[in-house]
C-alpha positions, 0 to 999 in steps of 0.5 A, a space after each residue: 397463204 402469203 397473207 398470212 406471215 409477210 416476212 416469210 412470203 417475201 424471202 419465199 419471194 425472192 427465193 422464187 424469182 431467183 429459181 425462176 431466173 435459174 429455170 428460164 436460162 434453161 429453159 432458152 439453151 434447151 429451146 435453141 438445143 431442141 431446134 438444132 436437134 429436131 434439124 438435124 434429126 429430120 435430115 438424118 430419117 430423111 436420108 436415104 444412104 444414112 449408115 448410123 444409129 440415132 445416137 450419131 445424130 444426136 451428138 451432131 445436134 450436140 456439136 452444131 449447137 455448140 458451134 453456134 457458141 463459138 466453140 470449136 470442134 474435132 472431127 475424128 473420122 477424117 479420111 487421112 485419120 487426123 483429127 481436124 478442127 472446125 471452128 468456122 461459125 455459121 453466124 446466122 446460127 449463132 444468132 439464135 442462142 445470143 437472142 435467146 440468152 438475151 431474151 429469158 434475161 430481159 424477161 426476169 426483170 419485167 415487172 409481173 403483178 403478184 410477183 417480186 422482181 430480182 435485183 439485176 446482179 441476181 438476174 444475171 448470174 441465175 440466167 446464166 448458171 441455168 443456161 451454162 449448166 445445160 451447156 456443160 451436160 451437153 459438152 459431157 454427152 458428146 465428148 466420146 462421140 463425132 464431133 468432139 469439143 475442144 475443153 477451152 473453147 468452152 470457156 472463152 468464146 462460149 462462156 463469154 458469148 452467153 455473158 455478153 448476151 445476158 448482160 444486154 439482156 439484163 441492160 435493156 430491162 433497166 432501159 439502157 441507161 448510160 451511167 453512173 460510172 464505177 467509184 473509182 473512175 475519175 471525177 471528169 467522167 462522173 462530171 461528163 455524164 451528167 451532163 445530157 450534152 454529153 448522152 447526146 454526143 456519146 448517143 450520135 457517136 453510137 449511131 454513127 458507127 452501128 450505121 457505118 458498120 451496117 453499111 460496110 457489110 450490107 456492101 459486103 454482101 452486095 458484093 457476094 450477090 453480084 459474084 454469086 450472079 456472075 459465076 452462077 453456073 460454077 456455084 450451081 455445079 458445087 451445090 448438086 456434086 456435093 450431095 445427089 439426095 434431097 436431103 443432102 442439098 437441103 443440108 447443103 442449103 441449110 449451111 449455106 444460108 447459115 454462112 451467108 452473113 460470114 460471107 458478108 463479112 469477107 466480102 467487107 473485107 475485101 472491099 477494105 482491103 485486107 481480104 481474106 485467106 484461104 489456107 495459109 498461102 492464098 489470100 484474096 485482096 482486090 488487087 490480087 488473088 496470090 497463092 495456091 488456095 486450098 479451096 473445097 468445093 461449096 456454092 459460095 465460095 465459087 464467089 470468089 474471084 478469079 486467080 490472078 491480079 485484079 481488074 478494074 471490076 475488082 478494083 470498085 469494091 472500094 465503093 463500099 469502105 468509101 459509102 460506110 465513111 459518108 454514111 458516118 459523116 452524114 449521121 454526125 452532121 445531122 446532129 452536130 447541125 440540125 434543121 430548125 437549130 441556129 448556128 450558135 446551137 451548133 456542134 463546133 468543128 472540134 466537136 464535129 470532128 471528135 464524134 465523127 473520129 470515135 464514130 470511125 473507132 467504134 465502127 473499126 471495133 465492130 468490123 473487127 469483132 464481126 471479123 473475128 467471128 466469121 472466120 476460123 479453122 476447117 481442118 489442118 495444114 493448109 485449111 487452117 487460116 480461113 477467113 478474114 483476118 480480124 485486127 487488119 480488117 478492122 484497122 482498114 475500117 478504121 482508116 478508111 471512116 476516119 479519112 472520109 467522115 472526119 473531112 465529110 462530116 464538116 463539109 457536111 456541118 459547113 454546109 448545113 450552116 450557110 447562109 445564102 440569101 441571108 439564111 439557110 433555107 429550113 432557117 428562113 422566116 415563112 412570109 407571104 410573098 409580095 404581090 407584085 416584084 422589086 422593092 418598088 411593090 414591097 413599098 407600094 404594098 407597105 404605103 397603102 397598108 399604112 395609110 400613106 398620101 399615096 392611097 389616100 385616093 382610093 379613101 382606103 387606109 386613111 388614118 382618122 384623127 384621135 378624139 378627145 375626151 371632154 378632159 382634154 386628154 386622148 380618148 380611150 381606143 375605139 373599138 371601130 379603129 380595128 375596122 382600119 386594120 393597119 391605118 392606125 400604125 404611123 406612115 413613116 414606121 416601117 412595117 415588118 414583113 410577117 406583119 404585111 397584109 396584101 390585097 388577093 390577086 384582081 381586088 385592087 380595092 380590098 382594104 384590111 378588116 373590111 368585113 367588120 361593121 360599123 354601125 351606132 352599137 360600135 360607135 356608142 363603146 366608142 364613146 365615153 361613158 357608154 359601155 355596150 348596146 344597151 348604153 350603160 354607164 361607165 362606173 369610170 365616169 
């Protein structure tokens, strides 16, 4: 059927790429939907004290998964009868639309055979049309009902989130490339990027600060582990008062674990420094817990420490800050110094300390943005700043890599770079030891290598005197005078090291090439005008 008219099977073709980029972004909000749903239906039937119909099951399914989008949500059937927002993400939630949108992206411009790839501009706008048109029929089935969503908070984080996570999509396709820059950017940046000195810099600074970002909240969910342990019969009381169903205590897992990454993050901020609020007149920093906190009652949040200032124990959650900032050093110098590289190919100390000064930038940023994702609202009045907040924690991030990398990155370098013994140790020269110790062995070695006066005794590695050919001039190189190994090299030319060939250990008698033969065959190629066993004549002579 395409055979037939060209033109025609291909605006067809490029028609059909663009639907499918439009079906394939519904189809990714319609499968994190679906999940959610199903959840929260399978909690709802297996309740036993559930007093609403199916249609309020639904709109909590509608509402929990636009939260996982960042949007915040009114509860209305509040016991004071005020409504309270909730905008507190649980980002392991949140992971699953932001891998979907980025998957169904990246899967449109995978080439398939029979079928035209769309261009990128196209993949993106028609992934995410099809997924934001999903999300707006949801946000207008569930604006009568309980959870109701907050308008704005539809457009900015959710809008943007499902963007960013298309574009990575769409990014990842094209095999991540770095550049060209936009035509108005100025010429030193074009110039910069074509240079690979510069992808590889740019690729070490972006390794630092993923490694210093990971490391800060791996640290902060150590944190959390160890708290959880130590005040495990106050988090075992919450979990069973909250709900006395199965159901219920599979809710309350389910939220828990879905809030175990934001506890990571409010355990790297307390690590910083900056700590975290809960409400608007407690925060908790390692030095104190100062305020009345507006706590509720829920099993991670027994994790927090004790009312009063801190002790000693509070104190070494600095550890974590202070390992992100050798953890950035250590993934700069390994680049600014590698193994097996000379000194003059490596980084130079203002360059070291750039990558590892933008390292501490981008890991700030990062911390900062993750910050900002793991806390939000709970209700009204005092439960209306919960959580860390993001621009502080992410300038402590920044403070405590840049004074810790910067310095621990040319240490590192300096020390990468030495030279002890003549050369840093992957740099030096593979050599077969001497035998014997001292320089007294080494010359020994070398003399009866070499043929001196001194081995001449043994009859080992005497060096012969040249032949002459019947013109007077030297005769050609015997192929016998490889039977002598190194007796052909002069006794007063020093032999290098790599070139130094020692008897094995008990044969004092071992003489270099000694296994080859030395019968008439070699002696008549030898000899001008014979080339070979048979004693053929040399076209030469």
């Amino acid at each position: 059927m395409t055979e037939g008219n060209t033109s025609l099977s291909a605006e067809q073709g490029r028609s059909t790429v663009l639907a499918l980029a439009l079906l394939r972004g519904a189809v990714a909000a319609g499968l994190g939907l679906g999940s959610v749903a199903v959840l929260v239906l399978a909690l709802w039937i297996g309740s036993p004290a559930s007093d609403s119909n199916p249609g309020g099951a639904f709109h909590a399914a509608a509402g929990l998964w636009l939260l996982a989008h960042g949007a915040e949500l009114i509860r209305t059937d509040t016991l004071s009868g005020v409504p309270a927002p909730v905008g507190l993400v649980p980002l392991l939630l949140a992971a699953v639309p932001v891998w979907l949108v980025h998957r169904a992206a990246r899967d449109v411009l995978v080439p398939d055979e029979g079928r035209p790839v769309p261009s990128a501009v196209g993949a993106f706008v028609m992934v995410v049309s099809g997924y934001l048109l999903v999300g707006a029929v949801v946000a207008y089935y569930g604006r009568g009902g309980s959870p109701a969503v907050h308008p704005p908070s539809l457009i900015f984080p959710s809008a943007v989130v499902v963007a960013g996570a298309a574009a990575a999509g769409v990014w990842t396709a094209a095999g991540r490339p770095v550049g060209p820059p936009p035509s108005w950017a100025p010429v030193s940046l074009h110039e910069a990027l074509a240079h690979g000195r510069f992808r590889e810099r740019a690729g070490t600074v972006w390794r630092s600060a993923a490694a210093g970002v990971a490391v800060l909240f791996g640290g902060g969910a150590l944190l959390v582990a160890v708290a959880l342990i130590w005040h495990a019969h106050s988090a075992q009381q919450s979990f069973v008062q909250l709900s006395g169903d199965w159901a219920g205590r599979v809710a309350v897992l389910l939220l828990a674990l879905g809030l175990v990454p934001n506890a990571a993050v409010w355990g790297a901020a307390y690590g910083l420094g900056p700590g975290f609020a809960l409400g608007t007149a407690s925060t908790v920093t390692p030095i104190a817990f100062a305020g009345r906190p507006a706590l509720p009652r829920f099993p991670l949040l027994a994790a927090v420490p004790a009312e009063g200032p801190g002790t000693v124990l509070n104190w070494s959650a600095v550890a974590v800050p202070v390992a992100a900032g050798v953890t950035v050093a250590w993934f700069t110098a390994r680049r600014a110094a590698p193994p097996h590289a000379a000194r003059e190919e490596a980084w130079s100390l203002r360059g070291t300390a750039l990558a590892a000064a933008l390292a501490a930038v981008g890991c700030g940023a990062g911390t900062g943005v993750l910050a900002a994702a793991a806390g939000g609202p709970l209700g009204t009045r005092a439960l209306v700043e919960f959580g860390p907040v993001w621009w502080l924690t992410g300038a402590a991030a920044l403070v405590w890599t840049a004074l810790i990398g910067v310095p621990a990155a040319l240490l590192l370098r300096a020390w990468r770079l030495r030279e002890p013994d003549g050369g840093a140790w992957w740099r030096r020269a593979d050599a077969v030891p001497a035998k014997g110790e001292g320089a007294e062995a080494e010359r020994a070695e070398a003399a009866h290598v070499a043929g001196a006066p001194g081995a001449a005794a043994s009859g080992k590695g005497v060096k012969p005197e040249p032949e002459r050919a019947p013109g007077g001039g030297p005769a050609p190189l015997p192929v016998a005078s490889l039977a002598a190994g190194a007796a052909s090299a002069p006794a007063s030319a020093p032999v290098p090291p790599a070139a130094r060939i020692f008897a094995p250990d008990g044969d004092e008698d071992f003489a270099p090439y000694d296994f080859l033969p030395t019968d008439p065959w070699h002696e008549r190629t030898a000899r001008p005008g014979e080339a070979g066993p048979s004693g053929t004549k040399d076209p030469s002579s």
